[in-house]
C-alpha positions in Angstrom: 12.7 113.6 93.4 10.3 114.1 96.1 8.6 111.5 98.1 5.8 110.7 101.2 5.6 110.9 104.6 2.5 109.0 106.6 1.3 111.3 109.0 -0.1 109.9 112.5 -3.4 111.0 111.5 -3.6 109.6 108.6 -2.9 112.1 105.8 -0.2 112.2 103.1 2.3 114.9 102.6 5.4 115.8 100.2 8.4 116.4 102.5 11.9 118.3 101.3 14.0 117.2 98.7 16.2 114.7 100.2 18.5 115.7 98.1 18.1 119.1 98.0 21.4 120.3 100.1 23.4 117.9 97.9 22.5 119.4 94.7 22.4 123.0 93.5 21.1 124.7 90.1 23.8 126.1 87.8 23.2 127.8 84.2 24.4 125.2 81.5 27.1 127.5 80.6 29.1 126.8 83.3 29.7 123.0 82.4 32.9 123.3 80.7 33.1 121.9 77.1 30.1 123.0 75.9 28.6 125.6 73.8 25.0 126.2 73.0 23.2 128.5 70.5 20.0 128.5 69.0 18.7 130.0 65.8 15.5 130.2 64.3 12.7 131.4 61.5 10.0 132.9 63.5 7.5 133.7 60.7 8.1 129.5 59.4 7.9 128.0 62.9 10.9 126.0 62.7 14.8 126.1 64.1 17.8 124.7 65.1 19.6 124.4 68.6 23.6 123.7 68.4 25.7 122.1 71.2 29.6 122.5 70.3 32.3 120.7 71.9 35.5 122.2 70.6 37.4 119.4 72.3 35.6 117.0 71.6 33.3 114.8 73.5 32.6 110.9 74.0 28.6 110.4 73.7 26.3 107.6 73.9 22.8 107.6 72.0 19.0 106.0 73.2 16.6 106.0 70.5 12.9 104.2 72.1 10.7 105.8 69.5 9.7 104.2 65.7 10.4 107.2 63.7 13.5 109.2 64.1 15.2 111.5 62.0 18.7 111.1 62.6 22.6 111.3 60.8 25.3 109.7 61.5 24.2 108.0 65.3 25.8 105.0 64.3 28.9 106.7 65.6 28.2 106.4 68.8 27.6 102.8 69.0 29.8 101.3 71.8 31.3 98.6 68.7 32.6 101.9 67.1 36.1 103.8 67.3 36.0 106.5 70.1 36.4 109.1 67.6 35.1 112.4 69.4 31.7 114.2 69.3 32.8 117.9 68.2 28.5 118.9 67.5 25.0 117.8 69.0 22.4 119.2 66.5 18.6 119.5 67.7 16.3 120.6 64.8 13.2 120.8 63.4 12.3 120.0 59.5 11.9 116.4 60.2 14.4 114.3 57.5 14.5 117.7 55.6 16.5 119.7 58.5 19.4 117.2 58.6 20.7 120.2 55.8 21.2 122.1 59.1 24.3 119.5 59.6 26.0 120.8 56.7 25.8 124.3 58.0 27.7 123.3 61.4 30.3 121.3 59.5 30.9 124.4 57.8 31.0 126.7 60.6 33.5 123.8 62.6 35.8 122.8 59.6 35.9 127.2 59.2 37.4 127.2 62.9 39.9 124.0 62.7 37.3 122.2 64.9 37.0 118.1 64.0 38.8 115.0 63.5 41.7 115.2 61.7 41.9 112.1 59.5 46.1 113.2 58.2 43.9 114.4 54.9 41.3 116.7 56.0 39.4 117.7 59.4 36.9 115.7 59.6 34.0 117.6 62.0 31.9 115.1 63.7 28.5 115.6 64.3 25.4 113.9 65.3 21.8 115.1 64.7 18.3 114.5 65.8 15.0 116.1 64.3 11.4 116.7 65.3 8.5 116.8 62.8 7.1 119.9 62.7 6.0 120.5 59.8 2.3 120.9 60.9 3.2 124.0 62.3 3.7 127.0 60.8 5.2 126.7 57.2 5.9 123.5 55.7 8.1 124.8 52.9 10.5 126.2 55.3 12.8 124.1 56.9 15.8 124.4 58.9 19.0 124.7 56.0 23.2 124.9 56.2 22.0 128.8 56.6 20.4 128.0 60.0 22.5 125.5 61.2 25.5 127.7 60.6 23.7 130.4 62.7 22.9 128.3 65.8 27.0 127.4 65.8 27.9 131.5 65.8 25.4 132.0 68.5 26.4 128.9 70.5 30.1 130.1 70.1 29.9 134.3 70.3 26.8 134.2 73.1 26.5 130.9 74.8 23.4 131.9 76.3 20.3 130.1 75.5 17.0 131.0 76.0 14.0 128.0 76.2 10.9 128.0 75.0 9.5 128.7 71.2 13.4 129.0 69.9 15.7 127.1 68.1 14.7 123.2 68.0 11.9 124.2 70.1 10.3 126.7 67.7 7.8 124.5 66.5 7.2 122.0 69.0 3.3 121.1 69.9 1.9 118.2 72.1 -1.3 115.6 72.8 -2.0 115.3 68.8 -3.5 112.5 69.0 -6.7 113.7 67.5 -4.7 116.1 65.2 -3.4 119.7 65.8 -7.1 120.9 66.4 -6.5 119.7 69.8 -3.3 120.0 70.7 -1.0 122.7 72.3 2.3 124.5 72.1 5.3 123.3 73.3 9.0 124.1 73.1 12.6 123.4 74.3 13.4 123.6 77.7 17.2 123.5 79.9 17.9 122.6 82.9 21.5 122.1 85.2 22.5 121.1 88.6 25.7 120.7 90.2 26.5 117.8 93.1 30.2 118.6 94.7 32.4 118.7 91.6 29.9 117.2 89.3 27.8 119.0 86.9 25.2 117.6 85.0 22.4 119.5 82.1 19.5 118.1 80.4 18.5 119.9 76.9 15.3 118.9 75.3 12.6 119.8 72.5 9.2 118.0 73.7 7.3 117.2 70.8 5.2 114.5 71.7 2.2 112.5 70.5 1.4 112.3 74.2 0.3 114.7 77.4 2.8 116.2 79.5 2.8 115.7 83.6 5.2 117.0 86.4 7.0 114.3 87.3 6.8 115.0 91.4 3.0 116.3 91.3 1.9 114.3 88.8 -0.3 117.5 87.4 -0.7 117.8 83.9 1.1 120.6 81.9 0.3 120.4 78.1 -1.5 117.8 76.0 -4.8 116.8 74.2 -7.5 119.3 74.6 -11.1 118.7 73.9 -13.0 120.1 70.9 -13.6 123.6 72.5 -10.4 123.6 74.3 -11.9 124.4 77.2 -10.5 121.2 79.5 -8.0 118.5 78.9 -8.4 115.0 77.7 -6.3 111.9 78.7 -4.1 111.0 75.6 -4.1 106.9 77.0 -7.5 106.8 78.3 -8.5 108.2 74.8 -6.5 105.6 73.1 -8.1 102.7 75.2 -11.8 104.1 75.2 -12.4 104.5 71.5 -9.3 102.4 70.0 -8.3 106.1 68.5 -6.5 106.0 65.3 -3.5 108.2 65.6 -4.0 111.0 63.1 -0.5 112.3 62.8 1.4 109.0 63.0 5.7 110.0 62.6 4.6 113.5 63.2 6.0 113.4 66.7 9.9 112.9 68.6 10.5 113.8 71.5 15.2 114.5 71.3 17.2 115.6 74.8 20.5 115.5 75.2 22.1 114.8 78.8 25.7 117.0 78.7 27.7 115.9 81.9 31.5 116.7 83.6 31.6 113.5 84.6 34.2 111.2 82.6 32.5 107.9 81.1 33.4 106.0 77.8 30.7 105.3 75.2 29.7 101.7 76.2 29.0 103.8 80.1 26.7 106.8 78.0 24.9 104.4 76.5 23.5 103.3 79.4 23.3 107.0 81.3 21.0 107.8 77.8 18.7 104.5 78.7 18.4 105.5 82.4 17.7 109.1 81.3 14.4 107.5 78.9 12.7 106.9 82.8 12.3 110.7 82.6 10.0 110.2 79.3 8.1 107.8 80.9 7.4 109.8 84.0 6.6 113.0 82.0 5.1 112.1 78.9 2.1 109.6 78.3 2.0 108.0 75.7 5.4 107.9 75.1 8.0 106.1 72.7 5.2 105.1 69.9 5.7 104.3 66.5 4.3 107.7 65.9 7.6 109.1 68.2 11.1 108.9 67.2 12.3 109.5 71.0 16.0 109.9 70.9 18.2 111.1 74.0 22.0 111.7 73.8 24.6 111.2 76.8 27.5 113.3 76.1 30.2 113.3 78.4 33.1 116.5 78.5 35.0 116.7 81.5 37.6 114.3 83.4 35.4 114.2 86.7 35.1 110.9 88.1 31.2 109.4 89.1 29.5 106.8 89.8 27.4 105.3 86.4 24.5 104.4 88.8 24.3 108.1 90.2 24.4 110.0 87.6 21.8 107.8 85.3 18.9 108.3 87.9 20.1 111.8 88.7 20.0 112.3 84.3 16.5 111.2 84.7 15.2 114.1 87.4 17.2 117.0 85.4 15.6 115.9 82.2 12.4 115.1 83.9 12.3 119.1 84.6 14.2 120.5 81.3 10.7 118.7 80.0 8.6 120.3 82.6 10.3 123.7 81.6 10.0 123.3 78.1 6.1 123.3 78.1 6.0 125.7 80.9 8.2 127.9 78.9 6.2 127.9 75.2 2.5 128.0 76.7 0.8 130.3 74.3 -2.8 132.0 73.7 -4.9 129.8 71.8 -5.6 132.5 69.4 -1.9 132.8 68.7 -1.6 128.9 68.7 -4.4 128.3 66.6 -3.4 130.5 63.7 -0.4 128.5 62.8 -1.8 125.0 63.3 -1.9 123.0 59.6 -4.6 120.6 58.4 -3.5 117.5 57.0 -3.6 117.7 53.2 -2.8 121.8 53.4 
């Protein structure tokens, strides 16, 4: 992103973007391919973000943390058939919101959208879930009803919001002395252009950890101290006091990276492993045993790039689509409070 110039008298400062007449912000929407929606149970805290490719898409998959809730990644394995991605499905629920899946199988196999196999269509799709279930209700999860309704609005609107929606919904941070402590977070979007090539990062941050800016290195959202008044370090905790993690697997931390650019899956895989540096520079702790950290690479145009570019250029969109999604859900601590769940209740 940014970097430093040395002054002649001996201060620091941040100069321009050196890239910042190459590249260009664009609204996800106008990548080609691609169709988002989000839906969501406001009074649960929970929801369901849907990325449709109705032509089909190759992908590549990253998973760095210990506990992820996931169906059918194997597919994208670079040992397996290119069969093509037709869905991307972010949710909450943690293993109980895979359901959602059926729901977008429904909606694709309604609208002659899959794999067709010479028996039946065959829809495709890939899913990733966060743990929310300390927030809000934990009866309530995303179902086939939701993940249905994230496909209409991803394929009659195609204009998604960020923030406390969809996958998002009930997203929090910096538990690692319970929810007492921690604060909201949500999902967050962001999209660049550079000459014909488009490029989108999609996340829902919901992380064990803090969350910085990657370029400033100030921090966004994380562990608070007992009266919430001021912010603790999530690592420095974890290295003063040998901290226990209270809410170990209820964390994850799932992007996707949705690109123009034409690679095969072996070529994603890696974009999705050069995009994790964006994790690493924004969220501390990161990739735990209490995280399930999963980012997707999906590719949907015929554009050609260069693997190298577009991995570290993955990395700064998703390092702001997770500055966006904090900056996006912040939330009274009144309002916050109220829906945070004990463990045990």
């Amino acid at each position: 992103m940014g970097f430093l110039t040395f002054l002649m008298n001996g201060t620091i400062e941040a100069a321009p973007h050196e890239h910042s007449e190459a590249l260009h912000e664009i609204k996800i929407q106008d990548i080609e391919g691609v169709h988002i929606g989000n839906a969501q149970d406001n009074a649960a805290k929970t929801g369901v973000t849907a990325m449709i490719f109705p032509q089909g898409a190759q992908a590549g998959v990253d998973i760095s943390g210990g506990g992820p809730a996931s169906r059918e990644t194997p597919v994208l394995s670079p040992t397996t058939n290119p069969t093509p991605l037709n869905a991307l499905v972010l949710s909450g629920g943690s293993a109980y919101g895979l359901a959602a899946a059926n729901g977008v199988m429904q909606y694709l196999e309604e609208h002659n959208i899959g794999f067709n196999t010479g028996f039946a269509l065959v829809p495709i799709v890939c899913q990733s879930d966060i743990y929310d279930l300390s927030y809000g209700s934990n009866k309530i999860r995303p179902d086939s009803k939701m993940g249905y309704a994230a496909c209409e609005d991803a394929m009659y609107n195609n204009n998604p919001r960020m923030g406390s929606v969809g996958a998002g919904t009930g997203a929090t941070v910096g538990k690692l002395y319970g929810m007492k402590q921690s604060e909201k977070s949500g999902l967050g979007i962001y999209a660049v252009q550079m000459g014909n090539i488009k490029i989108a990062a999609v996340v829902t941050v919901n992380a064990l950890g803090d969350i910085y800016d990657a370029e400033s290195g100030q921090k966004l959202a994380g562990l608070k101290t007992p009266d919430r008044k001021a912010f603790l370090d999530s690592s420095q905790e974890m290295y003063r006091a040998g901290a226990k993690i209270k809410s170990d697997r209820t964390n994850t931390t799932i992007g996707a990276i949705i690109t123009n650019a034409s690679f095969d899956k072996t070529q994603l895989t890696k974009i999705a492993s050069m995009t994790r540096n964006a994790y690493a520079r924004c969220i501390r702790p990161v990739g735990t045993l209490a995280d399930g950290d999963t980012i997707y690479a999906v590719s949907v145009g015929d554009q050609k790039a260069d693997l190298n570019t577009i991995g570290t250029l993955a990395a700064d969109v998703m390092s702001e689509a997770i500055k966006r999604a904090v900056e996006s859900s912040a939330m009274d601590d009144t309002d916050y409070l109220a829906n945070c769940r004990s463990i045990g209740k």
